[in-house]
N, C-alpha and C positions, 0 to 999 in steps of 0.2 A: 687724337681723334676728337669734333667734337661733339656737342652731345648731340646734335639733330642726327649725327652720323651714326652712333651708336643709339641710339633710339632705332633709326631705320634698321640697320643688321641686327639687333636685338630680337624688332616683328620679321625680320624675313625670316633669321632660323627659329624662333619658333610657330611662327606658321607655317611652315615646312614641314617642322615636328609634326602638329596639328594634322597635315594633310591640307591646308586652305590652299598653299601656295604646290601645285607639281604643274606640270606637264599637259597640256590642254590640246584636244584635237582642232583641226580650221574650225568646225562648226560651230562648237563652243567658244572658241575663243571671237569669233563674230560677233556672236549672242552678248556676251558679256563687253562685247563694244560698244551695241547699239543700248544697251541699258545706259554704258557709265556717257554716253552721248545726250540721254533723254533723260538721267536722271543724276548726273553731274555723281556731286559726292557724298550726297544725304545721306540720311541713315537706308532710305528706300532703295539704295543701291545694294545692301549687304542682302534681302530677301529676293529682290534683283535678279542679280549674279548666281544666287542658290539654286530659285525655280528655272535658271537655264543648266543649272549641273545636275542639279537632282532633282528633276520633276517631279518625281514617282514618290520622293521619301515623303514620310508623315514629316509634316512642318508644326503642327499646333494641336495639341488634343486637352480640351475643356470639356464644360459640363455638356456639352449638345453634341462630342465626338470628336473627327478627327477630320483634319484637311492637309492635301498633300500639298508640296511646294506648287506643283501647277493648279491646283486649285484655290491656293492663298492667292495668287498672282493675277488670276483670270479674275479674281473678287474684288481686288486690290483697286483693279483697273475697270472693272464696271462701276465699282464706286466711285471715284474718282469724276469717271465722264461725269454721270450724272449728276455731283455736286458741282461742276464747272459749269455744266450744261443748263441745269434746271437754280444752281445759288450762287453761280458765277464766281466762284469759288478757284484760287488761282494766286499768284505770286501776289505781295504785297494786302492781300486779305489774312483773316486768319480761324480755324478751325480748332475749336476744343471739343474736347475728349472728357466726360465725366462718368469714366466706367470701373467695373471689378476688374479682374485679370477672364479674359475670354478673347473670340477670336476679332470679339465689335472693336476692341484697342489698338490690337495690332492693325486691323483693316484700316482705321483711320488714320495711323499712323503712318502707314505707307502710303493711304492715297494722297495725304498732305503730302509726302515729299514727292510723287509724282506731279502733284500739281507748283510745289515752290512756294505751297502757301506756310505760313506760320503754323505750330501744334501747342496748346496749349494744354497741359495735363493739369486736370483738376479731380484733387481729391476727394475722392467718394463722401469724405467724412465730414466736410463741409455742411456746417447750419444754415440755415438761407440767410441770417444774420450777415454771415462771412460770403456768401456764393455771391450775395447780389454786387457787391463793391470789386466783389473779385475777376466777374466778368467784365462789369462794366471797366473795371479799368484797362482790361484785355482788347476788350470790343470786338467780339469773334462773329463773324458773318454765317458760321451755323456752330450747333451745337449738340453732340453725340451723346446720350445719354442714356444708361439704362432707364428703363421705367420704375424701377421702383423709386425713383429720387424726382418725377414729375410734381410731388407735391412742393418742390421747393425751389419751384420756375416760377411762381407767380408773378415776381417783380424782375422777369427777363426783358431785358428791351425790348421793343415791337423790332428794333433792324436782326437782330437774330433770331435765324431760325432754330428751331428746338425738333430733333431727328431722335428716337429709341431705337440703339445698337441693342437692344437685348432685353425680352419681354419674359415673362414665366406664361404667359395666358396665352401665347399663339405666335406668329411671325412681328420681327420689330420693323421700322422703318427700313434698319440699316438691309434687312434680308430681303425687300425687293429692291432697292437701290443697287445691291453688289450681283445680283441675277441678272440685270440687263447686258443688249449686247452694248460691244464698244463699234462705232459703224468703222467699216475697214479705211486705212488711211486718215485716221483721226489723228488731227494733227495738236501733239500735247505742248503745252509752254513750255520755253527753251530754259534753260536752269540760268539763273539772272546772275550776275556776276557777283553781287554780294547772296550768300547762304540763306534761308529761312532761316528765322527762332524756332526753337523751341524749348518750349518755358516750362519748366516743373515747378512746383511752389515747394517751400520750405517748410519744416514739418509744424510748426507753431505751437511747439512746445509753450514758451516765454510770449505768444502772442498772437495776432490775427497771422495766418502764413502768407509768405512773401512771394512773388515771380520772381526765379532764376532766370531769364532769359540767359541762352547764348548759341551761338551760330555754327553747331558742332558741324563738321565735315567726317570723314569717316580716314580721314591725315590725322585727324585731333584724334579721333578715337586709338589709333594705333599699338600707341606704346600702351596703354592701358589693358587691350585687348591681347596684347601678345604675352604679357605678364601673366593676366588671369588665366589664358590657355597653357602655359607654359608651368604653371604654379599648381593651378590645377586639375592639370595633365587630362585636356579635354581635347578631342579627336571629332575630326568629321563623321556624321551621319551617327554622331553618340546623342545623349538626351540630356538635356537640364530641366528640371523641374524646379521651377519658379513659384515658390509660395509667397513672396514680398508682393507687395502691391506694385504693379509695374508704369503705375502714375508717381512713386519713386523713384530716387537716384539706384540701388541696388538692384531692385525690380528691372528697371528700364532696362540696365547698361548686360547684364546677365542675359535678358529676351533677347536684346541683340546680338550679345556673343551667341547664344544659343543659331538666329537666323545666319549672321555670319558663317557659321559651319555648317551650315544644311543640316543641324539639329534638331531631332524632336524637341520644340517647347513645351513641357504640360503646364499648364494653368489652370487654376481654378477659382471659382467664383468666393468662395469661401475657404478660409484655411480651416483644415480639419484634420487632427493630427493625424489618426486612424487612417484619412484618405492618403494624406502625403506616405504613408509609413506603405503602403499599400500601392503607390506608385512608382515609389522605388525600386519594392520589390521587384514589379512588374517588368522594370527596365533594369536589367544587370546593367554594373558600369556607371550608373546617370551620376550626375553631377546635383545633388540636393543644395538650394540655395533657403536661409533661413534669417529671421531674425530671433535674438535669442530666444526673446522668449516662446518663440515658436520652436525652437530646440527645447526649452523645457519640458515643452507641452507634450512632444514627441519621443522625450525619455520615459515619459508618463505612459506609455503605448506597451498595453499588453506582449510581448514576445517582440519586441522593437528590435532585439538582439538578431534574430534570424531576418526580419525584414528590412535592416543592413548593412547585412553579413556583406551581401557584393554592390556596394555603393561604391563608386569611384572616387569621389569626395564630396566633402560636406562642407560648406561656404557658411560662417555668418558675418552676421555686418548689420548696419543701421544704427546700431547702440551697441553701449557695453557687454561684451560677457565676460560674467563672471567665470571666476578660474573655479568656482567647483564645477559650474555647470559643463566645462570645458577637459576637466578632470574627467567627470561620470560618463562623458559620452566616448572618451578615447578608454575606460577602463571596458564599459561596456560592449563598444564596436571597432574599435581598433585608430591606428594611426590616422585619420581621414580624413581630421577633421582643421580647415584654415579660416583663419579671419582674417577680415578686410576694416578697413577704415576709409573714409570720407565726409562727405557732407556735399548738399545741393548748390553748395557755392562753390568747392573744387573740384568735384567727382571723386572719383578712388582715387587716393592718396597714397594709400599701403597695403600691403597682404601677405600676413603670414602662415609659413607652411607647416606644416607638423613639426619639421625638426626645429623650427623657430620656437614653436610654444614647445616643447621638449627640452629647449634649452633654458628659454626664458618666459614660462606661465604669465600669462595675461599678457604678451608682448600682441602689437599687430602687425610686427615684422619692418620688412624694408620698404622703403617707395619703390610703388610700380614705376616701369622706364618714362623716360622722357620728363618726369617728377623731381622735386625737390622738395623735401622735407626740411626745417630747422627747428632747432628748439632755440628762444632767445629768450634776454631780458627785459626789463620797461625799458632799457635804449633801444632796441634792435640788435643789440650784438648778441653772437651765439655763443650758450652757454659752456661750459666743459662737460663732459661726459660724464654720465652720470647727476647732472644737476637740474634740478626740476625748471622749467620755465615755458612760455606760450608756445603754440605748436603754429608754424606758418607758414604756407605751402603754396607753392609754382606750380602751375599747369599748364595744359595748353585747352582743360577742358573748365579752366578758372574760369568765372564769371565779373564782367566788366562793374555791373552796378543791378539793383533792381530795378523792375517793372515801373512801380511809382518811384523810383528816384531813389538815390543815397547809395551807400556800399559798404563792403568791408574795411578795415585799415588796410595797407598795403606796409607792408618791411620790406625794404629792396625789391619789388616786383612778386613779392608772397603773401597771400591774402591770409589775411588773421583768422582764424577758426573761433577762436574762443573755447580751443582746451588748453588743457595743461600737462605736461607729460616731461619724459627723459627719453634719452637714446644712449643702448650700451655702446659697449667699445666696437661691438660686430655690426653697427647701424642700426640695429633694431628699436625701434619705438615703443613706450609704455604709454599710455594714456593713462595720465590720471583722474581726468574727470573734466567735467566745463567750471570756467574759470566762473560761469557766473552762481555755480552749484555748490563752489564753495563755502563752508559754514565756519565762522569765523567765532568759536567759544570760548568764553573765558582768556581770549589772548591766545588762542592755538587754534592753527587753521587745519580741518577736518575735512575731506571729501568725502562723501557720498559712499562708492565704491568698492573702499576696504570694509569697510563694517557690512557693506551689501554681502562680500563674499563672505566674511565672518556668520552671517544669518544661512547664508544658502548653503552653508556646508553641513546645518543640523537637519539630518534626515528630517524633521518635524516640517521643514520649510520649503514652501514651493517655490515662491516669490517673495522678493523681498523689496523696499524702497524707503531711503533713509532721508528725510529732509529737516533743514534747520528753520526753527521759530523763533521769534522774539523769544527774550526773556530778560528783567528786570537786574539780574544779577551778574547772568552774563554774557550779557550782547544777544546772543543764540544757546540755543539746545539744540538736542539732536532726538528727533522723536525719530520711531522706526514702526512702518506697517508691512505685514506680513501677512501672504495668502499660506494656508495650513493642507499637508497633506494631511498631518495627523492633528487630533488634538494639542492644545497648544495652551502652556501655563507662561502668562506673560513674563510672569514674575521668578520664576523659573530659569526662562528663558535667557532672561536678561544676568543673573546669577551665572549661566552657563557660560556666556559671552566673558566677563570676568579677565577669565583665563587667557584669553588672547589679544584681548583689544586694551588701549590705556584707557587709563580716569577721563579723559578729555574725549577718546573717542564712543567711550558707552553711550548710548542710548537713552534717554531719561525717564524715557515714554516709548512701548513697545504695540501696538494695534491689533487685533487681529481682523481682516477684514474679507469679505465674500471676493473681491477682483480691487485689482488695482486700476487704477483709469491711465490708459494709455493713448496713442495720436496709433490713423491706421496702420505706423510703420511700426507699431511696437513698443514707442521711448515711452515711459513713464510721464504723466503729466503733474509734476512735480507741487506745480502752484496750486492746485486742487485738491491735493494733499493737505498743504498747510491751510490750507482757507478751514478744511474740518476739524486742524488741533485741538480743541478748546477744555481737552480732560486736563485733570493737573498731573504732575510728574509723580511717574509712581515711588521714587526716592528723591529724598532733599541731595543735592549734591555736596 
């Protein structure tokens, strides 16, 4: 069989599991003609097809409430007209998004793919430094944006327009736009034979962030979608609650499994562990999507035990988790908890289930369907099992090149990621870190990640982040800062470590500091780090 084949039966039984795929009466099955008619195979299909099955269910509930699938739809499409109508706004233009998680992103979201025009997702976190190059080299014909980030439009083109999807002080732009009617028989643009973009940028860790464009269909989506429903065991009209920012890749693809199922999404403006801990609750069953360290934060939650006692599972992804943090949360709440891997240049790549980290802690499992995973050498050949080497990955949700030009390497048709990792004998993947994180000391090369978990497993430590510096004698050192639950003796500290880590991977310099500086998705901002080294090593080596 081959693999398009088995990729296809793969999503049909488990969206069948799911409940997406049964038995549909004439009326519905009409409905959801003239959608995939007018709205081809965008993402704006899967909320689409929803508000014609389940009108009535809550679709989105943020800071300002809740709106049902027929009410996401009917807003969807007032907005829509009206940026066609009044920004002429339509196939071959393009529309960015520079919001929190609320219902202003999704609304633009869909009403781009109703219109066929390009989405540009821009993250919030963005300096006007960064924003001004970044549009412009977009060149979006309007521009959705919360208000509190108005002071850092000043140098917007005069050709875009500039619209507030979500105000604290009264109604935004986007909230009379999506009120109006659509006049009846409004005839919307034909879905054009090649797909919109739509572009997320990359988190920019190592740099200014980059556009991902690429021209998903909701074919592309499939294998990807059938995995994470199948893995973890998400059902029609259940809940996912979306704490990643959803102008990322984890963010995004989750809100749309969630709409795909005629799930409640909740979102929220701000993560806050207390709230998430407290939306869970709220929803027996939901699906918590997290990045770690937002799982940290949320171990940190007074009585977090009973509020998720009946969580259906818990997703991280974005970055690393470390194995204690992944330890504490299956001691404290049960089997529930899976991780995923990717990056804005392939999408989800892998996702492991409970009994994957049960068997092999810190793994991220197997490639989702329709995927390929390899580990290989500096030729491209794949390594043996077991053997450390670069991680390089097949999609169908792979990205061609970036926005301003250039690309990844390719190995046989598999984009180069830039980690580093193993696969056991059962397929499973380790990640060991990014290739460019590595610390090369004294002649012994060091990741990042092991000494992270070595730091996160003393109760004393909340956060941890290990990066390498010059140093005269040997290439690198390896300094280490540390957010403190407790009081915190560096020196100590670093004494306790000893025990488990080699002479090459201690630490030489250990921090103690108020927050670590992270990108909105969570990664440590690594570079930032080393820029403030400048104490001396608190032992000679």
């Amino acid at each position: 069989m081959s693999s398009a084949w088995r990729t296809t039966l793969g999503a049909a039984l488990a969206m069948t599991e799911a409940g997406v795929l049964r038995p549909l009466g004439p009326r519905t099955t009409v409905g959801i003609a003239r959608r995939f008619r007018a709205l081809g195979t965008s993402p704006a299909l899967l909320a689409g097809a929803a508000a014609v099955r389940w009108p009535d269910h809550v679709a989105i509930v943020d800071d300002a409430g809740s709106l049902t699938y027929r009410e996401l739809d009917e807003r969807a499409a007032a907005l829509a007209h009206a940026l066609a109508t009044r920004h002429v706004l339509g196939p071959g233009a393009s529309l960015a998004v520079m919001c929190r998680n609320h219902r202003g992103l999704v609304l633009g979201l869909l009403a781009a793919g109703r219109l066929h025009a390009d989405l540009v997702l821009v993250n919030t976190e963005l300096p006007a430094s960064q924003l001004g190059p970044t549009l412009e080299r977009h060149a979006p014909r309007v521009l959705l944006h919360d208000a509190e980030f108005a002071d850092r439009l000043s140098g917007l083109d005069d050709a875009t327009v500039a619209l507030t999807a979500w105000s604290q002080d009264g109604p935004s732009d986007l909230d009379a736009l999506a009120s109006g009617p659509v006049p009846p028989g409004y005839r919307w643009p034909r879905p054009p034979e090649q797909a919109a973009n739509l572009v997320i940028l990359t988190s920019g860790t190592t740099g200014a962030p980059k556009g991902v464009p690429r021209r998903p269909s909701s074919g592309d989506l499939l294998g990807t979608a059938a995995s994470l429903l199948h893995r973890l065991g998400i059902r029609t009209n259940g809940t996912v609650v979306v704490c990643p920012p959803a102008f990322h890749g984890l963010g995004l693809v989750t809100m749309l499994l969630g709409l795909m199922t005629g799930s409640t999404v909740v979102m929220r403006s701000r993560f806050d562990a207390e709230r998430a801990a407290r939306d869970v609750a709220e929803h027996p069953g939901a699906t918590l999507v997290v990045v770690p360290i937002m799982l940290q934060r949320l171990l940190g939650v007074r009585g977090v035990e009973e509020r998720l006692s009946q969580v259906g599972a818990v997703l991280s992804g974005g970055s690393a988790l470390s194995i204690a943090t992944a330890d504490e949360l299956v001691e404290r709440v049960g089997p529930v908890l899976h991780n995923g891997y990717g990056s804005s240049e392939v999408g989800v790549a892998a996702v492991a289930t409970p009994a994957d980290l049960a068997a092999a802690p810190g793994t991220v499992g197997r490639p989702v369907l329709g995927t390929s995973v390899r580990i290989v050498d500096e030729t491209g050949a794949v390594v043996p099992t077991g053997t450390p080497g670069r991680i390089v990955v097949a999609s169908p949700l792979a990205f061609d090149q970036y926005s301003g030009g250039g690309r990844k390497a390719l190995v046989e048709g598999h984009v180069e990621t830039g980690d580093v990792g193993t696969v056991d004998a059962a397929g499973r993947i380790v990640v060991t870190g990014r290739a460019d994180d590595m610390i090369v000391s004294g002649g012994e090369n060091v990741f990042p990640q092991p000494v992270e978990d070595a730091l996160l497993r003393r109760p004393e430590v909340a956060e941890a982040a290990v990066v390498g510096v010059p140093d005269p004698a040997f290439g690198q050192r390896l300094e280490a800062f540390v957010v403190a639950h407790d009081e915190i003796d560096p020196v100590r500290l670093r004494d306790d470590l000893r025990e488990e880590l080699t002479r090459y991977e201690l630490p030489r310099t250990i921090t103690v500091v108020a927050e670590l500086p992270r990108t909105a998705s969570g990664k440590v901002l690594r570079a930032r780090l080393v820029e403030t080294t400048t104490t001396p090593a608190q032992e000679d080596a």
